[in-house]
C-alpha angles and dihedrals in degrees: 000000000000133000115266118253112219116239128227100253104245117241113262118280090344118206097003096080139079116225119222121182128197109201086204089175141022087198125093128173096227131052096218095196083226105061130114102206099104102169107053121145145149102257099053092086125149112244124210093253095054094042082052102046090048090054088046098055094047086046100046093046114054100145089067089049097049097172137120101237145018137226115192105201123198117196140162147132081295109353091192083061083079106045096141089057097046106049081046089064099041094061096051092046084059088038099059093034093068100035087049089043076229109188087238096063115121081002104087148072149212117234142196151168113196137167091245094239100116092029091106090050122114099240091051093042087052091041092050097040085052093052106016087127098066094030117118099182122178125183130217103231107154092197123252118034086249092059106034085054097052091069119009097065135169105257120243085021110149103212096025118261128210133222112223103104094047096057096034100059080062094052104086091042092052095045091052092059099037095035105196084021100159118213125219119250122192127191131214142175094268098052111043094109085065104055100103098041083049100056091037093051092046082052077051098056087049093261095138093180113062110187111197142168144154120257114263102223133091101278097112121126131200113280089018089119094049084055098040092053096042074046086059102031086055089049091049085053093059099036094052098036095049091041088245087144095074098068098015136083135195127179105219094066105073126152098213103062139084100044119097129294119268090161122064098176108128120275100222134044106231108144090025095076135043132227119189115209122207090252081065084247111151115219131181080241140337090273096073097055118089110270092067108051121083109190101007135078115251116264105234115190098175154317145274090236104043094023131227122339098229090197087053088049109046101078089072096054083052095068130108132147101270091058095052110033133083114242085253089068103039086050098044113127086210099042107105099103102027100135118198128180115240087211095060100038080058095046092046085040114124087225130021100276132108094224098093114086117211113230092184075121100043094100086045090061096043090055095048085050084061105051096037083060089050090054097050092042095058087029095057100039085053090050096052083044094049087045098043083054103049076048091054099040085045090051106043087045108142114243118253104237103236112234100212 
């Protein structure tokens, strides 16, 4: 019988929830070098009335959200930089949804994805102890310390001074209220030697579910994608020889990528999903409000006070793979998990349309593809080994005399 292969957690109610995300603040307290919010700062804050209106019209409105379930994302900047607010929201959200009888009731969570610095607060430890049933928490934690301060560094710091310590020390205490909580990895240029030290070391802090991608936009050098993929193959190597792979998970080894597309649904869920600014501004995603786009106006589809523009908003529930992508990348033999940001397809594009698809990432995946083939093939053949060997053990066992 062969050992069992941990599997990646899915998502909750995936694919049966609507996903609605507050940007509460534009202010974080780190200037990580790969984000792509460009825009942050400290006056762009949610108010109450705002917050209200936004939760009045959803829920006012079901038969435009459908859906079974519910996420309420908060995101920043730094979401937990507005705990008050937040909590705020969140009991009246609870509130509304049992005195409407709303069909989310007792079907819906709150989501976030912090740095970690304010997790150990009061306000955050009482918000989190009130609601912890319906929390799903992740912390940004990049790996090694080398690798985690290259990048995720405090803002106005002069030398520059990293994060690590600050988000670390919160670790033990998260993963023991969210037991199996995964952390977000990103990669960037600058950081692709440290790939392999980093997972293992995040396997080595108890975080047993590493997700991790490469940043979509256009950073990538000559020879990054031979490095990238040595940098994989060398994590493979120590996953599958020291049986990692049994309580460990990392996103980047997936059977089901890198064949052709069969399915030509959309990659990503802009349109599908809603995201309220402070100004009470009403986006497909965050990606497409001003903060995150470097060179292109935001893309605005309605308001908190006289609700979404359908027509604004249609182009988006038009999108699939065929209408967006070049012909390289329809007729791809690797291209089945090949992810791509509408945002930023629609901030790289050459007009102001979301129909051109970016491939700044295109050499990235291919290299991934390479090495997560790599990874199944010696998996597997250790596993039929393994398993050849327990078959044979189990065949050649020497009969216990019966002493009657």
């Amino acid at each position: 019988m062969t050992k069992k292969i941990k599997e990646q957690v899915e998502s909750w109610q995936l694919g049966r929830s609507k996903s609605i995300t507050f940007i509460v603040t534009k202010d974080c307290q780190l200037a990580c070098k790969y984000c792509y919010l460009v825009g942050k700062n400290t006056k762009e804050r949610m108010s109450w009335s705002v917050a209200k209106a936004a939760i009045d019209y959803i829920l006012s409105n079901e038969n435009d959200f459908p859906e079974e379930s519910v996420i309420w994302d908060f995101i920043g900047g730094e979401p937990f930089l507005e705990i008050d607010l937040i909590d705020k929201i969140c009991d009246y959200i609870k509130l509304e949804l049992y005195r409407r009888n709303h069909h989310w009731f007792n079907s819906f969570r709150f989501s976030f994805s912090t740095n970690g610095i304010n997790y150990d607060t009061p306000a955050v430890q009482n918000f989190i102890k009130k609601n912890h049933t319906h929390l799903s928490i992740g912390i940004t934690i990049d790996g090694t310390r080398r690798k985690h301060d290259l990048n995720r560094i405090w803002k106005d710091t002069v030398p520059e001074k990293g994060s690590y310590d600050d988000v670390v020390r919160n670790i033990p205490l998260w993963l023991s209220q969210f037991p199996g909580g995964g952390t977000k990895v990103t990669i960037s240029s600058a950081d692709i030697p440290y790939i392999k030290e980093s997972v293992l070391h995040l396997f080595n802090l108890g975080i047993d579910e590493v997700h991790i991608n490469c940043v979509f936009e256009d950073v990538w050098k000559p020879g990054d994608d031979v490095a990238f993929e040595k940098q994989l193959i060398e994590l493979a190597d120590v996953i599958i020889d020291n049986n990692l792979y049994i309580n460990n998970v990392c996103s980047f080894f997936v059977e089901h990528i890198g064949k052709p597309v069969k399915d030509n649904s959309n990659w990503c869920g802009a349109g599908k999903m809603l995201s309220i600014d402070a100004a009470g501004n009403f986006y497909p995603c965050t990606r497409f409000a001003a903060y995150s786009l470097r060179s292109k106006a935001p893309l605005i589809i309605g308001n908190v006070w006289d609700g979404i523009d359908k027509n604004k908003l249609r182009p988006f529930l038009t999108l699939d793979m065929p209408t967006q992508s070049p012909h390289e990348c329809i007729n791809c033999e690797v291209a089945s998990g090949c992810a791509w940001c509408q945002g930023e397809n629609y901030d790289a594009a050459e007009t102001s349309t979301i129909f051109q698809r970016s491939v700044a990432i295109c050499k990235m995946h291919k290299a991934r593809v390479r090495a997560n083939n790599y990874y199944w093939n010696k998996l597997y053949r250790k596993l039929e080994l393994e398993g050849k060997r327990e078959e044979y053990n189990v065949s050649h066992k020497q009969p216990i005399d019966n002493p009657c």
